[in-house]
C-alpha positions in Angstrom: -5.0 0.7 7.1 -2.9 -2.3 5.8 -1.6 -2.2 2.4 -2.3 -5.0 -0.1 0.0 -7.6 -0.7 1.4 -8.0 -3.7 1.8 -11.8 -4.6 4.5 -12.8 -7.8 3.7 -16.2 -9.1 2.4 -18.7 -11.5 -1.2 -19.6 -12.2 -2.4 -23.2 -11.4 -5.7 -24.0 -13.4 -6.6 -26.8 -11.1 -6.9 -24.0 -8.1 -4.9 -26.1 -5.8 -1.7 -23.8 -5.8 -0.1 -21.1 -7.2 -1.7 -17.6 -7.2 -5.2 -18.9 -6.2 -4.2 -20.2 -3.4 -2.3 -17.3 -2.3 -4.9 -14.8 -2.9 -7.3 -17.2 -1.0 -5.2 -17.2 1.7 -4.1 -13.6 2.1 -8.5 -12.7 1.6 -8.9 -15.6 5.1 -6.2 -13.2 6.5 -8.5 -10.3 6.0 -5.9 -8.3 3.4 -6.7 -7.3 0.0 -3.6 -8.4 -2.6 -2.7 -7.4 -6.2 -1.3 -10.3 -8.5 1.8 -10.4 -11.5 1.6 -13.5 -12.8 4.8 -15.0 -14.0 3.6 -18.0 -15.4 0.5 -19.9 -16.8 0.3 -23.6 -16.2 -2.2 -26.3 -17.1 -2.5 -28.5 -14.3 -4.5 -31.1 -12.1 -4.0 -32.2 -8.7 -1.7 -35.1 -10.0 0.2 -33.3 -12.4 1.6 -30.6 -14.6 0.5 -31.0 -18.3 1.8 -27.5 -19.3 3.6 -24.3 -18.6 4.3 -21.2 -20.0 6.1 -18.6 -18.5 5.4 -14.9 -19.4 8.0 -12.4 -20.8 10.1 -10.5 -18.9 8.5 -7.6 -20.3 5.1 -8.3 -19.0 6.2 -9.4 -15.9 7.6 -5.7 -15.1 4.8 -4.4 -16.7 2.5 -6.1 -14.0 4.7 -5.8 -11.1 4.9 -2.0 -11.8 0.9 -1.6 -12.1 0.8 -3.5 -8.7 3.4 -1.5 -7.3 1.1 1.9 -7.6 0.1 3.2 -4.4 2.2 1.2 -2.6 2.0 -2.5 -1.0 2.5 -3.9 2.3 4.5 -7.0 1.7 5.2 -8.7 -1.4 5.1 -12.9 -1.7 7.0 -14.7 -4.3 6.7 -17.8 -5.7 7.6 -19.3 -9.2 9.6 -18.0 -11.0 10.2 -20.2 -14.0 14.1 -18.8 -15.6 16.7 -16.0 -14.7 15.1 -14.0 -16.9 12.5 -13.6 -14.8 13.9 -13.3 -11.4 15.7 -10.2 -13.0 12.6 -8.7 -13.6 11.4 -9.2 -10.3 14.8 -8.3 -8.3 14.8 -5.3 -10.2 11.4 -3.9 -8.9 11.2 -5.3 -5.1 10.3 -2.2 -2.8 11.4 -1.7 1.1 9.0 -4.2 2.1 8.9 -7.4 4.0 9.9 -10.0 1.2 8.9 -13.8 1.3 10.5 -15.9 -1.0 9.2 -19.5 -1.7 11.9 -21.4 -3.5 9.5 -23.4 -5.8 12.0 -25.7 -7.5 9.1 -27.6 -8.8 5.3 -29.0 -8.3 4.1 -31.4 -6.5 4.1 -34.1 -8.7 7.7 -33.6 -9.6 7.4 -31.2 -12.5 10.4 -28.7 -13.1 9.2 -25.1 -12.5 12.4 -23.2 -12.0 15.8 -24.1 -14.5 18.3 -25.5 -12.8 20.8 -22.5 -13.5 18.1 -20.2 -12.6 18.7 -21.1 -8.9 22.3 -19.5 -9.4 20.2 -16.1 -10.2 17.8 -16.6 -7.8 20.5 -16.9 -4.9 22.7 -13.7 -6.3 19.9 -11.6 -6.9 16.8 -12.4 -4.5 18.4 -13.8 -0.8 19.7 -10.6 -0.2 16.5 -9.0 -0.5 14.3 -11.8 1.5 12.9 -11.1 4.8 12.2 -14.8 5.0 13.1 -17.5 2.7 10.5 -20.4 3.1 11.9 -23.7 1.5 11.0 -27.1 2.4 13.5 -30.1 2.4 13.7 -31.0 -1.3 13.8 -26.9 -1.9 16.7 -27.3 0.5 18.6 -29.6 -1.2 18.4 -28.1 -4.6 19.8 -24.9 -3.1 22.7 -27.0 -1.5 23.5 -28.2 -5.1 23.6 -25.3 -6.0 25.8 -23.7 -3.6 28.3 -26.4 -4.5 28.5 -27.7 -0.9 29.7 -31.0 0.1 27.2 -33.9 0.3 27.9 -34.4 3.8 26.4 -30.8 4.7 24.4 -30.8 7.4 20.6 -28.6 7.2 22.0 -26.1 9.2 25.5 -26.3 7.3 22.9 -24.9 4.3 20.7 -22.0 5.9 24.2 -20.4 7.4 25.4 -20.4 3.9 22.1 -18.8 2.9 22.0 -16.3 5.5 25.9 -15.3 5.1 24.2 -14.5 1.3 21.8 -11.4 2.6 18.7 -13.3 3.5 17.4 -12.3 6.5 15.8 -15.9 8.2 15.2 -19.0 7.1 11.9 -21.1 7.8 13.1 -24.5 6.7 9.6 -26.0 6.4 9.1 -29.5 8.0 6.3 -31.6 6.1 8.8 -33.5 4.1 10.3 -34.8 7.4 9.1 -38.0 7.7 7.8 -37.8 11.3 4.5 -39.8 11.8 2.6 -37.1 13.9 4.3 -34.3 13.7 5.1 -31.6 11.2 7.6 -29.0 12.8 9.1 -25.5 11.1 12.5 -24.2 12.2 12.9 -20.4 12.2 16.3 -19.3 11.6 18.2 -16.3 11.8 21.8 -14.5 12.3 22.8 -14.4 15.9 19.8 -15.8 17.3 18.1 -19.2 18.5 16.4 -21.3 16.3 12.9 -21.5 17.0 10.7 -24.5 16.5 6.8 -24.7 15.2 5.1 -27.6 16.2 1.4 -29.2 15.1 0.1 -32.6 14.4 0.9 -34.1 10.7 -2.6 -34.8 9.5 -2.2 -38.6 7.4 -3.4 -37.0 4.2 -1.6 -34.7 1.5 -2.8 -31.6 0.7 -1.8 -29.4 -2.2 -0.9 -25.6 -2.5 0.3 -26.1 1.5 3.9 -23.9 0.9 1.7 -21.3 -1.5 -0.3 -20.8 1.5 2.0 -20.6 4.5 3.8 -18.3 2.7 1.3 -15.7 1.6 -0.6 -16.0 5.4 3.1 -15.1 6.4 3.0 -12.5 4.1 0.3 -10.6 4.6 0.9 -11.2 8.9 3.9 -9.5 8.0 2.5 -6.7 5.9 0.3 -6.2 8.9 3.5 -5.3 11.0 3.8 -8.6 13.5 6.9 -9.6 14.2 8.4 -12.8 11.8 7.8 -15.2 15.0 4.2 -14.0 15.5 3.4 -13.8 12.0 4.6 -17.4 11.4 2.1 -18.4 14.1 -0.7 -16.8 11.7 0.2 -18.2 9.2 0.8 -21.2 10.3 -3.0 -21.2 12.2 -4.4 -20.4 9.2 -3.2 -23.5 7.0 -3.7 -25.9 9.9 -7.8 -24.3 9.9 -7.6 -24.9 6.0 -6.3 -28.6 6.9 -9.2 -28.9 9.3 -12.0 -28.0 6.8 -11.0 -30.7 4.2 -10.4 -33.2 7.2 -14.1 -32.8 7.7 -14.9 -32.6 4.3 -13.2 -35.9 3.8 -14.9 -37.5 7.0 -19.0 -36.3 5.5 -18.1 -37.7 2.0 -17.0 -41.4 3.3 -20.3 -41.3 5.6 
């Protein structure tokens, strides 16, 4: 039997993203999941009126609850301060570890500090199984790496993976390509591997909570990372489907 997996994160009151997405996504997957919630936010889908990160102290309490009777894979999202990412770094199991860098929403709103991202590379790459950031996620860890503008992407996932973490899923949706939307999978000492599907022409919130938690529980289910990235993966791109439909009965 599959343990649960344990999902770290914040809680979005519009139900877009954030822990309601995740534990929507790891129930399509067929898992159970146990929840600390990091922060509470006040939010629509166009933008962030409000948040309020929990203590430390409560967020250990939670994560140590959850942790009873084991998990299967844990998925982390934000994280809010350094504070915080303490808490969880010092309470992450031998599992497989996702970490989604969530810098900030959607709409541009600020959910992790700026010098929290120091804390978050020291104390949580070395513990990832998978670090899942998209491009502007990328960036903001190159900044704070301190590496020269001129760095290439994969100038920034070897520095990431010389810190610990195990692979690197830079996600693509922020690419720019027309029909496309392509995920590179890399890792230490091995080929990069590409995920391709078609780039559907509307946006769609909660996208990176979602991958990341299907990955999650694939992973907690023992598949390998490539196969459980093509889970994962499946299951946003049915998600993507069903409002594509939803859209198309609405205009008729």
């Amino acid at each position: 039997m599959t343990r649960p997996v344990l999902l770290i994160g914040g809680m979005d009151s519009s139900g877009g993203a954030g822990l309601g997405r995740d534990l929507l996504a790891v129930h399509d997957a067929g898992l159970t999941a146990r929840i600390a919630v990091t922060a509470v936010t006040a939010q629509t889908d166009r933008e962030v009126l409000a948040v309020e990160p929990v203590s430390p102290e409560m967020l250990a309490a939670q994560i140590d609850a959850a942790l009873e009777g084991g998990i299967g894979a844990v998925k982390i999202g934000v994280l809010c301060n350094a504070a915080l990412i303490r808490s969880v770094a010092g309470r992450l199991p031998d599992v497989p570890i996702v970490l989604d860098p969530v810098v900030c929403s959607s709409s541009g709103h600020a959910l992790l500090e700026p010098e929290a991202i120091i804390t978050l590379i020291d104390l949580l790459l070395p513990r990832a199984t998978v670090l899942t950031p998209n491009l502007p996620e990328l960036a903001a860890l190159k900044s704070a790496l301190q590496m020269n503008s001129a760095s290439e992407h994969i100038d920034i996932v070897k520095a990431i993976l010389e810190r610990g973490c195990q692979s690197v899923l830079v996600k693509g949706g922020h690419d720019g390509h027309p029909e496309l939307s392509t995920d590179i999978l890399y890792q230490e000492a091995l080929p990069s591997l590409s995920f391709c599907s078609p780039r559907y022409q509307f946006d769609l919130r909660g996208t990176g909570c979602h991958l990341a938690s299907g990955l999650a529980a694939a992973l907690a289910e023992g598949k390998t990372l490539p196969e459980a990235i093509k889970v994962a993966r499946h299951g946003l791109a049915e998600r993507f489907r069903i409002e594509f439909e939803r859209k198309a009965e609405l205009v008729r």
